[in-house]
C-alpha positions as CSV (number, residue, x, y, z in Angstrom):
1,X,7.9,21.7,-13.1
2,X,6.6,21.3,-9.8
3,X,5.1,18.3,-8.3
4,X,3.0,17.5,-5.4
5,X,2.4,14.2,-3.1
6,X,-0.3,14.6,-0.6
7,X,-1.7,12.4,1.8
8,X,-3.1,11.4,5.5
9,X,-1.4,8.1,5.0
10,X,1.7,8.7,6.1
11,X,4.0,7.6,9.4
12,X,7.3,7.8,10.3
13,X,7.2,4.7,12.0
14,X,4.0,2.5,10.9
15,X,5.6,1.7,7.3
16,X,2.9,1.2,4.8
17,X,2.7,0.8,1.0
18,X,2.1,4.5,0.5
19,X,5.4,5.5,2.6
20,X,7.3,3.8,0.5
21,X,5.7,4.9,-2.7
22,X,6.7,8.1,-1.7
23,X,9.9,7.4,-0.7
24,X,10.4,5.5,-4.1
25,X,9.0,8.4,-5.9
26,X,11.5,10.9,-4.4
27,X,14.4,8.9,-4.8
28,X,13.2,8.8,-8.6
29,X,12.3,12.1,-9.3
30,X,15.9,13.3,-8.2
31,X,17.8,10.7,-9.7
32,X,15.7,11.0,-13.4
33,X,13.9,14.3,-13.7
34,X,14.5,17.8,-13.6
35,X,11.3,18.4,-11.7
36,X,10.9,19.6,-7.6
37,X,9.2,17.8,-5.8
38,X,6.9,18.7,-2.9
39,X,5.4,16.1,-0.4
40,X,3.3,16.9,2.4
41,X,2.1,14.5,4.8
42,X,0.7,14.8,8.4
43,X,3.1,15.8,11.7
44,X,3.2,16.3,14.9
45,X,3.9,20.0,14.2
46,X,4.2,22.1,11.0
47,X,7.3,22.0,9.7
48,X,9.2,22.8,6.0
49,X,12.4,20.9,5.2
50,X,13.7,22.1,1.7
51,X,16.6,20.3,0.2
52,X,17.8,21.1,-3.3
53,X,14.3,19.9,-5.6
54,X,12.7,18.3,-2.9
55,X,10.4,19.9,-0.7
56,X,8.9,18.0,2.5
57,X,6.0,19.3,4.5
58,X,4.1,17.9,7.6
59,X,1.4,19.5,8.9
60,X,0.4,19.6,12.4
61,X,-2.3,17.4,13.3
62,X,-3.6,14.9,15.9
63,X,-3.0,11.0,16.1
64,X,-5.7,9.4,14.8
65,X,-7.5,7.4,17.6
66,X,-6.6,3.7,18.3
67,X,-3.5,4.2,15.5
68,X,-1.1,6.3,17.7
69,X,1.4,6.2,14.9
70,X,-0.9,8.2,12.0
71,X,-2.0,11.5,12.5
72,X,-5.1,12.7,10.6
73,X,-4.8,16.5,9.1
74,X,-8.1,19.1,9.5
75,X,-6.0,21.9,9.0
76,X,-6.9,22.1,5.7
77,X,-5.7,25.9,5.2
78,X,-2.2,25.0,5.5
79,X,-2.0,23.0,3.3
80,X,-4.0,24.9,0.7
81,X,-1.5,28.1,1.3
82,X,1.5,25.5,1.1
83,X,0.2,24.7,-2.7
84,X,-0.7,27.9,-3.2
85,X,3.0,29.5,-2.4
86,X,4.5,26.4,-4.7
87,X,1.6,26.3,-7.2
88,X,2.3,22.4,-8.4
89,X,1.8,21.5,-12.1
90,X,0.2,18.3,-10.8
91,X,-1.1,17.6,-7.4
92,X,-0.9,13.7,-6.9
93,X,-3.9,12.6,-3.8
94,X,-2.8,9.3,-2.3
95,X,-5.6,9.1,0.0
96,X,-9.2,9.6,0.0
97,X,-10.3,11.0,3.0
98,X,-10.0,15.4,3.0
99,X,-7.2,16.5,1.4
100,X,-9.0,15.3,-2.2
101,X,-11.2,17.8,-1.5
102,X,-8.7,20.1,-0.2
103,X,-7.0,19.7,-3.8
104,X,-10.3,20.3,-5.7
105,X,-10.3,23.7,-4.2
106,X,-7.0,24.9,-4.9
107,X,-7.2,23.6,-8.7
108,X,-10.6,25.6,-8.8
109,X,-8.9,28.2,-7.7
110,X,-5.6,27.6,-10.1
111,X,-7.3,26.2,-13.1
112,X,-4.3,24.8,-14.8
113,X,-3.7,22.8,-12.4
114,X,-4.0,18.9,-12.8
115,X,-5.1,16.2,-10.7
116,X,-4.1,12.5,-10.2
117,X,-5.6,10.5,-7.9
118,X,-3.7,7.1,-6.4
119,X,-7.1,4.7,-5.8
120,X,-4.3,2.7,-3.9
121,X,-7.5,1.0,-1.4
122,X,-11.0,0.3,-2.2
123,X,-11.8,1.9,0.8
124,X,-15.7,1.6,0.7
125,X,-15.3,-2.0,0.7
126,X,-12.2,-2.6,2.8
127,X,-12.6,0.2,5.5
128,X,-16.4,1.4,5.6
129,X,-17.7,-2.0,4.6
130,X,-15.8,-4.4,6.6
131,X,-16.0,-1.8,10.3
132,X,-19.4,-1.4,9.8
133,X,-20.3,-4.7,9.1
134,X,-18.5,-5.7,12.5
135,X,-20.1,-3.0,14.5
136,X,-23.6,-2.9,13.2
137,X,-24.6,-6.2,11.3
138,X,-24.1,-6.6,6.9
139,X,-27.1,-4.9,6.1
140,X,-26.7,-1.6,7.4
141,X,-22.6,-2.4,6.6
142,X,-24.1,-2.5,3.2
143,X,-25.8,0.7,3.5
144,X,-22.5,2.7,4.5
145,X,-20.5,1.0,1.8
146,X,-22.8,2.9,-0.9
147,X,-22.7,5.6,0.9
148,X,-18.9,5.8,0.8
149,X,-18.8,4.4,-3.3
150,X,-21.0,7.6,-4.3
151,X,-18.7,9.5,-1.6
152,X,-15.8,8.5,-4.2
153,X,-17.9,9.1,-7.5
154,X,-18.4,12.6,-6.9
155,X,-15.0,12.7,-5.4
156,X,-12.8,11.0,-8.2
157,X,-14.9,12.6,-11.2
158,X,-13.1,16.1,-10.2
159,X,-9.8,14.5,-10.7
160,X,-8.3,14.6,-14.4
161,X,-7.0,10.6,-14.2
162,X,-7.0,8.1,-11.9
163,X,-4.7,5.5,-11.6
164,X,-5.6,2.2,-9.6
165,X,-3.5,-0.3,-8.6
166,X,-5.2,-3.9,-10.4
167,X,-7.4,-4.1,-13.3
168,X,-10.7,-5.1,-11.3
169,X,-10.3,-2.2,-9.0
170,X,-10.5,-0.2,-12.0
171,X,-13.5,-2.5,-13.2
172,X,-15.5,-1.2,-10.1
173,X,-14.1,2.3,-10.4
174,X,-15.9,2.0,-14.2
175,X,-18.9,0.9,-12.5
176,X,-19.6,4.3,-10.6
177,X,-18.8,6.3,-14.1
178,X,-15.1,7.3,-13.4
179,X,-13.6,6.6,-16.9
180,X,-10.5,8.3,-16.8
181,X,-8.4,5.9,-14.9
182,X,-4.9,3.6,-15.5
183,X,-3.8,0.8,-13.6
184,X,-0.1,1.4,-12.0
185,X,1.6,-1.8,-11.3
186,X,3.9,-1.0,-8.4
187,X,7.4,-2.0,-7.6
188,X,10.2,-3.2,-5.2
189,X,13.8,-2.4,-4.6
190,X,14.8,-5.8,-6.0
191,X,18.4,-4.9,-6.2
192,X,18.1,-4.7,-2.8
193,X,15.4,-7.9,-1.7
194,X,17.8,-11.1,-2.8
195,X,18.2,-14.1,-1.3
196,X,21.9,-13.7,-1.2
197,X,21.0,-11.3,1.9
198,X,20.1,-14.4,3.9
199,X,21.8,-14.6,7.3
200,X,21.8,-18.4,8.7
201,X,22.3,-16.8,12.0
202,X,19.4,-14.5,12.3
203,X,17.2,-16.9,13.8
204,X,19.6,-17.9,16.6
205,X,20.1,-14.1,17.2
206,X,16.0,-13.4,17.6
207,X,16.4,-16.4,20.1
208,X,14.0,-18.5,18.5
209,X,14.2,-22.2,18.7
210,X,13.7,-25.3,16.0
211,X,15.1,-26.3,12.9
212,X,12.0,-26.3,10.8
213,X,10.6,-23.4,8.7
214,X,11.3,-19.8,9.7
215,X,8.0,-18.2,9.1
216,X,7.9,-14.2,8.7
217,X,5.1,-11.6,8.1
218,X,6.0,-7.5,7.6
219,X,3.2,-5.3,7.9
220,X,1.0,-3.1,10.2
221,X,-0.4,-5.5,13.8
222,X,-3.5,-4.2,13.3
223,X,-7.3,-5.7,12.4
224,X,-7.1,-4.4,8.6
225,X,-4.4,-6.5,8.3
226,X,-5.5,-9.3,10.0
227,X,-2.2,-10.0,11.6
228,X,-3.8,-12.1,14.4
229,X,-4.7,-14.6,11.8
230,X,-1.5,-15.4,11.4
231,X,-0.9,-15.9,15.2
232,X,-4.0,-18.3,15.2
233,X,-2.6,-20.2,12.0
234,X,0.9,-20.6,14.4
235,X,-1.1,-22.5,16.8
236,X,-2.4,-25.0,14.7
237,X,1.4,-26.0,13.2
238,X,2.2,-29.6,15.1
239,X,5.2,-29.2,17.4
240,X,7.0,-31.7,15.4
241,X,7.2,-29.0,12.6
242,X,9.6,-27.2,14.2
243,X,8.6,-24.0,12.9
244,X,9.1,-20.4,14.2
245,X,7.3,-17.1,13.7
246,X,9.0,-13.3,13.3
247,X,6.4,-10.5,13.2
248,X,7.8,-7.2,12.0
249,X,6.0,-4.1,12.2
250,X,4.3,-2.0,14.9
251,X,0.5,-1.3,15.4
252,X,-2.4,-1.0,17.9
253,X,-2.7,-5.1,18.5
254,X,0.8,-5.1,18.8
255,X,1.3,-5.6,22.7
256,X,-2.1,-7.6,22.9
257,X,-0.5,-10.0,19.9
258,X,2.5,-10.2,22.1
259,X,0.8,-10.9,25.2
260,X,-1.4,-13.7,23.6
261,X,1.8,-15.2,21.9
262,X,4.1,-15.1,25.1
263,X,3.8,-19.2,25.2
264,X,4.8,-19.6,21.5
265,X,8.1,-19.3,19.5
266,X,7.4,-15.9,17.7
267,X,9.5,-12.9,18.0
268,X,7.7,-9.1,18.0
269,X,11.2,-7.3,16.6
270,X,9.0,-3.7,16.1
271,X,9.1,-1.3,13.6
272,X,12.4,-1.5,11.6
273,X,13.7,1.4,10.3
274,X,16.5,0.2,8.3
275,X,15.8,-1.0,5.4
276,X,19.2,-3.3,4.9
277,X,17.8,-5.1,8.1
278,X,14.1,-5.5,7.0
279,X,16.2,-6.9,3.2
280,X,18.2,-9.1,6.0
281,X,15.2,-10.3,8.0
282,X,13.3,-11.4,4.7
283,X,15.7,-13.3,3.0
284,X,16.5,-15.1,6.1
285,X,13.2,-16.6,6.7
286,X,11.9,-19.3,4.5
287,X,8.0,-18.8,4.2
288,X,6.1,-15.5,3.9
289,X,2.4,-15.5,5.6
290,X,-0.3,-13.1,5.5
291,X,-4.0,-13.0,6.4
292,X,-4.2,-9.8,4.8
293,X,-7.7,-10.0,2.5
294,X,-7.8,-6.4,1.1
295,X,-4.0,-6.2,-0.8
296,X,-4.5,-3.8,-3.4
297,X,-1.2,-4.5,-4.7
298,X,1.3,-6.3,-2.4
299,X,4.1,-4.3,-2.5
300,X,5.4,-6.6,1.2
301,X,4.4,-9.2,-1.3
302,X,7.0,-8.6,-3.9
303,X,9.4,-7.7,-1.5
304,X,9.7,-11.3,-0.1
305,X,9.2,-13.1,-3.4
306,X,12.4,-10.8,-4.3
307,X,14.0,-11.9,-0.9
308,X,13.7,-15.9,-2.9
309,X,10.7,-16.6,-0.7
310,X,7.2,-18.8,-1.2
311,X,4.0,-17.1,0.1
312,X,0.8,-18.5,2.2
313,X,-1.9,-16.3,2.0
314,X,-5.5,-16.2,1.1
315,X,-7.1,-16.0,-2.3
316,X,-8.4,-12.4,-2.0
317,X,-7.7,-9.2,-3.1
318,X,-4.6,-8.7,-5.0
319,X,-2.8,-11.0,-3.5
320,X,-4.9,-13.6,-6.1
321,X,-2.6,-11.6,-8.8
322,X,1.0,-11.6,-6.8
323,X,0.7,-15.5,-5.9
324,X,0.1,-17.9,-8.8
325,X,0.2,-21.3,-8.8
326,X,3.6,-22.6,-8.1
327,X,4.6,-19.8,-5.9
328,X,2.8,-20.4,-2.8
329,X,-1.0,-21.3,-1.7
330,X,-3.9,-19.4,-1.1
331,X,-6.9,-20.5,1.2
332,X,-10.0,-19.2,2.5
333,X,-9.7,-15.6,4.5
334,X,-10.0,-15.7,8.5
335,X,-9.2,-19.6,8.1
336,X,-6.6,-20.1,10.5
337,X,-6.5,-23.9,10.5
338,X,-6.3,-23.9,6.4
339,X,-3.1,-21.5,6.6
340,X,-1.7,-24.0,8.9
341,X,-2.1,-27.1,6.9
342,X,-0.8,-24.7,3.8
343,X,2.2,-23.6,5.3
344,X,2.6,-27.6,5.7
345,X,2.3,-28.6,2.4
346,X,4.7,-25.6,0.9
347,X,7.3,-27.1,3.1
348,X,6.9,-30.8,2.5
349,X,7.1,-29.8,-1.1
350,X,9.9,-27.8,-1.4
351,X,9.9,-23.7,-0.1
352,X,13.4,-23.6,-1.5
353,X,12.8,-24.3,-5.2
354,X,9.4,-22.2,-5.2
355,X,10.9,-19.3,-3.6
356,X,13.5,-19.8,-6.0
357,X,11.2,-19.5,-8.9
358,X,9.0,-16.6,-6.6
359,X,12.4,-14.5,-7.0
360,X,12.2,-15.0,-10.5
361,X,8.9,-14.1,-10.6
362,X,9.6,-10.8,-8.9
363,X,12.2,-9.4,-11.3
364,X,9.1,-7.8,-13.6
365,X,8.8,-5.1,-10.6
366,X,10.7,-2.4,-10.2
367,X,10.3,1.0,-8.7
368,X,11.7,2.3,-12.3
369,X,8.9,0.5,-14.4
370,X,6.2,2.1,-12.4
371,X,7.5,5.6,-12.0
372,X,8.3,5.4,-16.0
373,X,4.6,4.4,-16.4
374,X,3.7,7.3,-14.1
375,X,5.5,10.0,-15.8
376,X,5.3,9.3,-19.2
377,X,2.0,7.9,-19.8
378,X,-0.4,9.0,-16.3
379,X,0.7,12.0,-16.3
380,X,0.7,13.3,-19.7
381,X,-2.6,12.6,-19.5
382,X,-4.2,14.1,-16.4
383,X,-2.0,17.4,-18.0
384,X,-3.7,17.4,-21.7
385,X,-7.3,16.4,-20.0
386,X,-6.4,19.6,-16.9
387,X,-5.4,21.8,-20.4
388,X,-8.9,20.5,-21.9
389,X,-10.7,21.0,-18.9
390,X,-9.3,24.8,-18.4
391,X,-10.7,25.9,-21.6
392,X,-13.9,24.9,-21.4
393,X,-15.8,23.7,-18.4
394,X,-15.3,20.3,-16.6
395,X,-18.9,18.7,-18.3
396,X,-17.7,19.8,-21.8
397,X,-14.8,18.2,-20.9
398,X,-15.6,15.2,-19.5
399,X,-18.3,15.2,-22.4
400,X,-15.2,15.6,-25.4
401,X,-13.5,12.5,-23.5
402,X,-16.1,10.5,-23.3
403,X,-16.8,10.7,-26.9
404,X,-13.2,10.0,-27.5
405,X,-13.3,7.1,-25.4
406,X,-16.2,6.0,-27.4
407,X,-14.8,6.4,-30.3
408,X,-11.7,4.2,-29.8
């Protein structure tokens, strides 16, 4: 059986949880299935790479404005005769912006084809919501967000399941009347993340001075991610702490952040493309940090309670889920100065001994777990409702679901 991956959210350098989704899956599918797998993301030129059962696509496209690193694909015939010539049992959308549609077509065209949708971001809320807000006031910020929610009703109904990544994302997906939807737990390489990858000479090698807590953050330097907020919280840490700050990733505030920080003991390391140094760099440091208010799952999150560290964040989004008590603190979002004093009191408690129990806490994810949820229970499904849906029409279908659904 063929299967398909297809999304705008990909880079070769910008990481991202969906990159290494994808990356997980592949590595999966080859080492479990019998299945081909075909994944095609955005490039800076078409191109086809075929190796054995897996199939990589990129599709020329431009870089999306202000993100130099992502690339945005219009070019929707392409990719519609790339799924035509491989004709994919199941056509997997990790994104919501074109290609769902571009998926749509081609399974109205090849009716047997089923479709999965990953609702990996509530992207009316996070993205429309939150831009439009900043650029035209919460009212009309409001406006757009509905706008964009019955954008992904109409959207998300053509797809045969839905899988989101947290039970109240699902809850809101319920709200706009798309029923046929799982929640995914996702996963980490926790053979890999372990705090017996800790270096006690990294921080001397970064150049970064003190004795005090090694603070780290992986992840985009952009506004969605609210990296700045972590710079601000730096700032407020007294001297006396001793504390220093790494900040992996790359990112459109990236030279801005590094300009602003010049004065302070943080080091800008880039994008890192070797995963054995990322697994190096985490277990090294001693407190994770993130301003990040829109997690939908946390997959950085796992990673460096794996890696045997504590977390300071803020109580929103998933990261309310990934951080319970005893494994970190949460405070308000865009509160630099409550970070601060948070970062404070999970060192003068004890980082060691939570992170300790945050790596214990992290053996329930595994890329395995998720992809064995995926394949044996999403899956099936979107196939037998895609079978359903072939022999009648998509209303009788969705109409025979529902009155299964109701029926218990």
């Amino acid at each position: 059986m063929v299967l398909c991956d297809l999304t705008q959210s990909w880079s070769p350098t910008g990481g991202g949880g969906v990159g290494t989704y994808m990356m997980a899956k592949r590595d999966y599918v080859l080492a479990h299935t019998p299945h081909t797998l075909l994944q095609i993301v955005p490039g800076p030129a078409d191109k086809l790479v075929v190796n054995g059962r897996h199939i990589w696509a990129e599709v020329g496209a431009n870089p999306v404005r202000n993100s130099p690193h992502y690339r945005f694909i219009l070019r929707t015939g392409v990719v519609r005769e790339l799924l035509a010539r491989y004709r994919p049992a199941i056509v997997e959308s990790l994104c919501p912006w074109v290609l769902p549609w571009t998926a749509i077509h081609h399974r109205r065209a090849f009716r047997e084809t089923a479709l999965v949708a990953g609702y990996s971001t509530d992207f009316p809320n996070a993205h429309v919501f939150r831009v439009a807000q900043k650029l035209f006031g919460t009212t009309i910020g409001r406006g757009f967000q509905w706008l964009s929610y019955g954008y992904a009703e109409v959207t998300y109904r053509e797809f045969d399941w839905v899988y989101t990544l947290s039970e109240d994302i699902r809850a809101v997906l319920a709200r706009r009347k798309i029923l046929r939807t799982s929640v995914l737990p996702l996963g980490a390489d926790i053979s890999q993340f372990h705090p017996a990858r800790r270096d006690p000479g990294y921080r001397a090698e970064l150049g970064l001075p003190g004795d005090g807590p090694l603070l780290i953050y992986a992840g985009r330097l952009d506004n969605e991610k609210r990296a700045q907020t972590v710079i601000d919280m730096f700032r407020h840490l007294p001297p006396a702490l001793g504390a220093a700050l790494v900040l992996i990733g790359d990112g459109q505030r990236r030279p801005d952040m590094m300009a602003a920080a010049a004065d302070l003991p943080i080091a800008f390391p880039g994008f890192i493309t070797d995963r054995a140094q990322i697994v190096r760099a985490l277990a090294s440091a001693d407190i994770y940090v993130s301003g990040m208010a829109d997690e939908t799952f946390g997959i950085s999150i796992v990673e460096a309670q794996a890696s045997g560290l504590p977390v300071v964040g803020v109580a929103s989004g998933a990261m309310i889920d990934r951080v319970p008590e005893g494994l970190g603190l949460l405070g308000p979002v865009d509160d630099a100065v409550a970070m601060a004093r948070n970062v404070e009191r999970v060192w003068a408690s004890g980082a060691r001994t939570m992170g300790a129990a945050a790596h214990v806490h992290a053996q329930q994810f595994s890329w395995d777990s998720s992809f064995e949820r995926l394949f044996g229970e999403i899956y099936p499904q979107a196939l037998a409702h895609a079978a359903l849906r072939a022999r009648t029409s998509r209303r009788a279908a969705d109409r025979a679901y529902a009155a299964a659904l109701a029926a218990g």
